[in-house]
C-alpha positions in Angstrom: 25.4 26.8 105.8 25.9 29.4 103.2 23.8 32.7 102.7 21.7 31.2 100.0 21.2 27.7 102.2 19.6 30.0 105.2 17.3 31.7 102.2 16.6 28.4 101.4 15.8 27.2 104.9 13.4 30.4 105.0 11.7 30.1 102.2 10.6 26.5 102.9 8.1 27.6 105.6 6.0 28.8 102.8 4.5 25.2 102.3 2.9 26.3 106.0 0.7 28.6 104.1 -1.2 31.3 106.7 -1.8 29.9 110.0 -2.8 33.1 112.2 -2.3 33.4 115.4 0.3 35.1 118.2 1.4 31.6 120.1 4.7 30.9 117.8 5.8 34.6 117.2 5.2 35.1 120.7 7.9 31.9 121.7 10.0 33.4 119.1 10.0 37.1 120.4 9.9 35.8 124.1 13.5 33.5 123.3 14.5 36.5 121.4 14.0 38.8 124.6 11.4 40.7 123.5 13.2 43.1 120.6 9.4 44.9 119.7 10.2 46.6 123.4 13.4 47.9 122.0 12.2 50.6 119.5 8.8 52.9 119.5 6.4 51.5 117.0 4.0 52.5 114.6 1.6 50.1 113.3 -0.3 50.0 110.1 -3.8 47.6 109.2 -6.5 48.2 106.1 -7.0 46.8 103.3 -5.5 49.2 100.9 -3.1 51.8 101.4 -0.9 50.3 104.0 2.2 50.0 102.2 2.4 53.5 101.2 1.4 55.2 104.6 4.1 53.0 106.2 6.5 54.5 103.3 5.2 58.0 103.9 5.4 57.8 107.1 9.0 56.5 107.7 10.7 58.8 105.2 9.7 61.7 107.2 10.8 60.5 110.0 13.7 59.5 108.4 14.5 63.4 107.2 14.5 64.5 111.1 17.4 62.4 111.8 15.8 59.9 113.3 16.9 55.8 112.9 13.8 54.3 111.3 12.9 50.2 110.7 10.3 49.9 108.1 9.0 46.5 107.9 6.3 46.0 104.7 5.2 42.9 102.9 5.0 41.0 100.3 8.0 42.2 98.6 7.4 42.7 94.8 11.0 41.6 93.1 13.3 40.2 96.5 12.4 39.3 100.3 15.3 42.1 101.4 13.0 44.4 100.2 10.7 43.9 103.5 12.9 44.6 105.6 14.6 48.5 105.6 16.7 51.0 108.0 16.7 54.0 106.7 15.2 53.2 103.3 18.1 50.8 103.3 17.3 47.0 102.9 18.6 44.4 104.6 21.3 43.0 103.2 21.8 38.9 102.7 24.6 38.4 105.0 22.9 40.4 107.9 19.8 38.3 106.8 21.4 34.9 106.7 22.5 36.1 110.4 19.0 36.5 111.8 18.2 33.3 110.0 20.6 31.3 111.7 19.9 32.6 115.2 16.1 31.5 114.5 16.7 28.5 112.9 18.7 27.3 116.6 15.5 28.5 118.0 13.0 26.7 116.2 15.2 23.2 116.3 15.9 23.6 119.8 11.8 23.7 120.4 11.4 21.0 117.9 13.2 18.9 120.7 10.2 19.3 123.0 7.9 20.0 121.0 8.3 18.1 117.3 4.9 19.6 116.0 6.2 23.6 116.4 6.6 25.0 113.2 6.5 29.1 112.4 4.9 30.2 109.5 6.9 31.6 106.5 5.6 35.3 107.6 6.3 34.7 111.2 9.6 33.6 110.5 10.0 37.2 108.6 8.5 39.5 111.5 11.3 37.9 113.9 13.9 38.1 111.7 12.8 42.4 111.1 12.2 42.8 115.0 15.3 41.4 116.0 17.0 43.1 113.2 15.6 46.7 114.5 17.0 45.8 118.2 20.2 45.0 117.0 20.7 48.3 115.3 19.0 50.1 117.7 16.6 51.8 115.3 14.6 54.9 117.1 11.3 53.7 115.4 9.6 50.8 114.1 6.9 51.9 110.9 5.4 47.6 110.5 3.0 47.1 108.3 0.2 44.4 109.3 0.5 41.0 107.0 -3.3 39.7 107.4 -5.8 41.6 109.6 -4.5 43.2 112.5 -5.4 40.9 116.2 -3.7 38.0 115.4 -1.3 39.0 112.8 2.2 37.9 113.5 3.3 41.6 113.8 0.7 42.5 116.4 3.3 41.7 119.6 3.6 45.5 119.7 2.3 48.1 122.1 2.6 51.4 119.5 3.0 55.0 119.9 0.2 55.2 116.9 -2.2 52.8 115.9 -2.9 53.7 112.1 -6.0 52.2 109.8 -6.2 53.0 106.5 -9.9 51.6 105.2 -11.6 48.3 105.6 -13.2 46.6 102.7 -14.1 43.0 102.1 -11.1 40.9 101.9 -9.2 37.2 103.0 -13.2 36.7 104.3 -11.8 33.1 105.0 -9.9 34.3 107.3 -11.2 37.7 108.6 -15.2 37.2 108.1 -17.4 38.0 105.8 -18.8 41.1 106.6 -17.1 44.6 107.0 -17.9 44.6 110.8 -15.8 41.4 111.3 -12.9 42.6 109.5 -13.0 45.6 111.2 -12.5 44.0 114.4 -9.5 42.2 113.7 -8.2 45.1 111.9 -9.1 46.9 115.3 -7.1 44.7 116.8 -3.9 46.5 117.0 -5.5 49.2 119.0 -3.7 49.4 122.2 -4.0 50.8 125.5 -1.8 54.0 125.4 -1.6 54.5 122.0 -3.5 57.2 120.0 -5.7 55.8 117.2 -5.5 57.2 113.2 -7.7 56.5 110.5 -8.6 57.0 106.9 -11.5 55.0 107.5 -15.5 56.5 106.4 -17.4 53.2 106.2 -19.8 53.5 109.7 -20.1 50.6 110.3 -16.6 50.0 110.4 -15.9 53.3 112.3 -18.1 52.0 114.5 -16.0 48.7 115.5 -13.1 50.8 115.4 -14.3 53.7 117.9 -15.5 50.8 120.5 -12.6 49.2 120.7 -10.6 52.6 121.1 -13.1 53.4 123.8 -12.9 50.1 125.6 -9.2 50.9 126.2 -9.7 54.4 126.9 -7.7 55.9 123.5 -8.8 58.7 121.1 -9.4 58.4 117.5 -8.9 60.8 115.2 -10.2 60.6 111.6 -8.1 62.1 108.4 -11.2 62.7 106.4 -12.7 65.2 109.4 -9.8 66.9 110.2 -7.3 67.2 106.8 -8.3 69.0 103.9 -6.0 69.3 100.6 -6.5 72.6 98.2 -4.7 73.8 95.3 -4.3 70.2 93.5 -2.5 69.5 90.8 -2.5 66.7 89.5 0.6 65.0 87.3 1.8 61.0 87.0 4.9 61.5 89.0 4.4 64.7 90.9 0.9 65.7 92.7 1.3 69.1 94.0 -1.1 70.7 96.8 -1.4 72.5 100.0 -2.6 70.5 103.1 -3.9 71.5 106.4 -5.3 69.9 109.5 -5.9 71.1 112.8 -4.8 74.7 112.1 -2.1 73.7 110.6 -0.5 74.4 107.4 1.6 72.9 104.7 1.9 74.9 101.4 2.8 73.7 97.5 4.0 69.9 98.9 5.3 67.8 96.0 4.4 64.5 96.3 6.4 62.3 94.1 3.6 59.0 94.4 1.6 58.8 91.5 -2.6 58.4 91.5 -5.1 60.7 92.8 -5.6 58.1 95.6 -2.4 58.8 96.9 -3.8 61.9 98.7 -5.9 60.3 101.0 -2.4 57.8 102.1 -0.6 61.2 102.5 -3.5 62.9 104.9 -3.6 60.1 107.1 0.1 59.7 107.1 0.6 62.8 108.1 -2.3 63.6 110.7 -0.6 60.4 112.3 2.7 62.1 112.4 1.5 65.0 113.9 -0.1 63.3 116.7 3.6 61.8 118.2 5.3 63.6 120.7 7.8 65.3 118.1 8.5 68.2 116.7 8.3 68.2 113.0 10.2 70.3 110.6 7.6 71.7 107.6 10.5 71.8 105.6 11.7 68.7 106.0 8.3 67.0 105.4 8.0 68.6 102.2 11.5 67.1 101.4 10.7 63.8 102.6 7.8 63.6 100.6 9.4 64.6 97.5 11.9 61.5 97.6 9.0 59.2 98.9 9.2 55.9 96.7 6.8 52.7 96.8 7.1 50.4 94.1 4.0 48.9 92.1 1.8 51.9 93.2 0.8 53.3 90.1 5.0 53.8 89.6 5.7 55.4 86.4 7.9 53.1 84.3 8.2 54.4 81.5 7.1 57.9 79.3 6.6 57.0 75.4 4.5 55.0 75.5 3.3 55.5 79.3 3.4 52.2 80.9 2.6 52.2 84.8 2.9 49.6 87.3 0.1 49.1 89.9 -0.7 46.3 92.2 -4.3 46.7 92.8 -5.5 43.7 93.7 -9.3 43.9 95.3 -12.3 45.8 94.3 -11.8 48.7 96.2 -8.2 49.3 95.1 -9.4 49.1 91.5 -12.5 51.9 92.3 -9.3 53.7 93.5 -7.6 53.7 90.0 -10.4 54.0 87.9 -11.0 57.4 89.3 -7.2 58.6 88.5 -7.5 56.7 85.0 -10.7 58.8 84.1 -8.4 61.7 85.2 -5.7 61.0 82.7 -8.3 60.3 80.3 -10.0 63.9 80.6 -6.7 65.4 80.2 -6.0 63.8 77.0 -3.0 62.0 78.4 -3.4 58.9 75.8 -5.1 57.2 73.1 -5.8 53.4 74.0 -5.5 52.1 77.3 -4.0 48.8 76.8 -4.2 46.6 80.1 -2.4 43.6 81.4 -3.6 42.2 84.2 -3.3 38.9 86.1 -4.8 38.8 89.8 -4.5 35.7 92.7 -6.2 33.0 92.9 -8.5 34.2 95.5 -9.7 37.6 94.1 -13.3 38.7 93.0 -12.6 38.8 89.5 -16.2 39.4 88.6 -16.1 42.5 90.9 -12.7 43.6 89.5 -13.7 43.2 86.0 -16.6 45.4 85.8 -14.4 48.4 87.6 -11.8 47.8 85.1 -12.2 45.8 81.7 -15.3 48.7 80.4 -12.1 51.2 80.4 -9.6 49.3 78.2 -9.7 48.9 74.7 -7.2 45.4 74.6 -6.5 43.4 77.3 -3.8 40.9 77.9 -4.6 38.1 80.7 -1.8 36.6 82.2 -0.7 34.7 85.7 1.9 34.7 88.6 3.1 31.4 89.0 2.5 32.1 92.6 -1.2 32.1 93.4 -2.4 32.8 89.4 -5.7 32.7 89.1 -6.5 30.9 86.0 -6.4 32.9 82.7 -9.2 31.5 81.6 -11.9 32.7 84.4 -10.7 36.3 83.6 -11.6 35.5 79.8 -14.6 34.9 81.0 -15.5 38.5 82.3 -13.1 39.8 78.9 -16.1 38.0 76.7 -19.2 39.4 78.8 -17.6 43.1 78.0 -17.1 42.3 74.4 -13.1 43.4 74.9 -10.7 42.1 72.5 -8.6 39.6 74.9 -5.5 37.5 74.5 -4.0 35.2 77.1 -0.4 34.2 78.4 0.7 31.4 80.8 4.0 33.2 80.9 4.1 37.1 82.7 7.3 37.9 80.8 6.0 37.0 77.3 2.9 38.8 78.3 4.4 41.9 79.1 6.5 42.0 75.6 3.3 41.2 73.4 1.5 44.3 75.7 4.4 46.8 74.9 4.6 45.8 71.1 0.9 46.9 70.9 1.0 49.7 72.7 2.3 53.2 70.5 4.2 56.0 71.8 0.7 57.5 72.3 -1.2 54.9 74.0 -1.0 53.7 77.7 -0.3 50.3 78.6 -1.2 49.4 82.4 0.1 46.5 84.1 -1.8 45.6 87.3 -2.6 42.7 89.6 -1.0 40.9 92.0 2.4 41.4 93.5 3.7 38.2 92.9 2.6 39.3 89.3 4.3 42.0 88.5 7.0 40.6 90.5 7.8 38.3 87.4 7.9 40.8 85.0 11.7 42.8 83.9 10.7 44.9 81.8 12.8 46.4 79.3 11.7 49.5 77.5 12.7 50.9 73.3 15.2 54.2 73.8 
């Protein structure tokens, strides 16, 4: 088989959809010999913010020295992009490798047991775990897929045990009320690992604090114990001074745009300092100057602004509305144009009473990955008496956005990953 054929073969176990659940992974990782004991690991749930603590987080550690895996997901324009060393991705031979050892794996069960089959996602966390062991990274940062307990990633006994915030979310999976999910967020809570989160909610902190105690670990909660002064706020570059615990970082420049970035970077960095490392001031300021995550409220362009966000639930939307009223008081633009095209499974009704009141045009599109239909955001478009136009196709929905936005307007594209995904955007010089 060729590269492309194994990237084929991987890509087929999508039609397996989410099935959680630690059985498979846990053949996988056991025929594997066990690569998640290879490295130390830090492991991120919540519902927003994951993706960028896991980014924060690694590129520090990546400043002192240090070999660092960073597994993330979904990826936004290639699958290599889940799957890092070093900010490095993986490239498709070394991929195609781990593809073919699993592959012998999975037919050689399929003997015995015909009905085994990993899921897509499962497939991926091998594939990065046994990755990480062969290069003999120092640390694993892995971000959780779906929940936390029985999320393929969660064959891990980490160092740090970070969660972000818990909102309503995948309640066909998790539950349906914020207790529930926290739970199986919880669930990567470990005996002998120290417990980090951004989470305020008390009746999450709650679930998350029992389950800590039941396995005798601390918590230790970013909004208590970090504090940021002297803000500055700017679409590429957030400058401030943070402290926690008596200690002090002055005039950090944070190149991650969105107010809400600040609350990622304090819980990033409590977590750091509760390892059993010695961290360089300097270099975290570094590291957090070349930070990079794509789709979070990434600058792509200047005149006109155009930014790329994938916001996706309610609360990740309350998150940008807050940084879009920023821009707004500072006279930043004229019109907000937005384009937006969310999953199938997202509260559009929620979503479109944080957002649609701001805009003054909005273009509806959809992935054709798990699009919700273009017409059900209409819908919500009409009931806020916004001037609306539709697209089945993202790419043609993206030109149309940019030729009616003007040098002095901003045009926001947000949604889904596999949205913005589809979307090459090519900007006038």
């Amino acid at each position: 088989m060729k590269e492309l054929e194994y990237l084929s073969y991987l890509f087929s176990h999508h039609r397996l959809g989410t099935v959680l659940g630690l059985e498979r992974i846990g053949f996988l990782l056991d025929e594997l010999n066990h690569p998640e004991n290879s490295f130390k690991s830090i492991h991120i749930a919540g519902t927003n913010g994951k993706g960028s603590v896991s980014n924060i987080i690694a590129k520090v550690l990546e400043e002192h020295k240090l070999k660092v895996g960073l597994y993330t997901s979904p990826h936004l324009k290639k699958f290599n992009e889940r799957i890092k060393i070093n900010s490095k991705e993986i490239s498709d031979k070394e991929l195609a490798f781990e593809v073919k050892k699993i592959k012998k794996l999975i037919e050689k069960k399929q003997k015995s047991d015909p009905k085994f089959q990993p899921t897509f996602f499962e497939f991926s966390v091998a594939i990065a775990y046994n990755y990480f062991k062969r290069k003999k990274i120092d640390f694993g940062v892995i971000e959780t897929g779906l929940g936390g307990r029985l999320d393929a990633t969660n064959i891990l006994n980490p160092e740090l045990a970070v969660i972000t915030n818990i909102s309503l979310e995948h309640q066909d999976f998790l539950g349906d009320t914020i207790e529930k999910i926290a739970k199986e967020k919880a669930g990567i809570i470990k005996p002998y690992s120290i417990v980090v989160t951004a989470e305020t909610n008390n009746k999450a902190l709650k679930v998350i604090k029992s389950k800590a105690k039941k396995v005798n670990v601390r918590v230790f909660e970013s909004n208590k114990l970090c504090k940021i002064t002297n803000y500055s706020f700017g679409l590429e570059k957030q400058k401030f001074d943070f402290t926690t615990e008596r200690k002090k970082i002055k005039k950090i420049e944070l190149s991650l745009g969105g107010e809400f970035q600040l609350k990622n970077v304090s819980l990033a960095l409590l977590a750091l300092s509760k390892l059993n490392f010695r961290f360089n001031k300097t270099k975290i300021k570094k590291a957090l100057k070349k930070v990079h995550v794509a789709g979070r409220f990434q600058t792509m362009h200047k005149k006109p602004l155009v930014v790329f966000d994938t916001g996706h639930n309610p609360a990740g939307f309350k998150e940008i509305k807050k940084t879009l009223l920023l821009i707004k008081k500072k006279r930043m633009f004229n019109k907000l144009i937005l384009l937006i095209g969310l999953s199938s499974d997202k509260d559009a009704q929620k979503i479109s009473k944080i957002i649609f009141p701001l805009a003054d045009k909005i273009i509806i599109s959809r992935a054709r990955f798990r699009g919700m239909e273009i017409q059900k955001l209409a819908s919500f478009a009409d009931k806020f008496k916004k001037p609306y136009i539709g697209f089945h196709e993202s790419q043609e929905a993206f030109d149309f956005a940019l030729e009616e936005t003007t040098k002095k307007d901003f045009l926001l594209c947000i949604g889904s990953i596999f949205f913005l995904g589809e979307i090459n955007p090519v900007f006038p010089k």
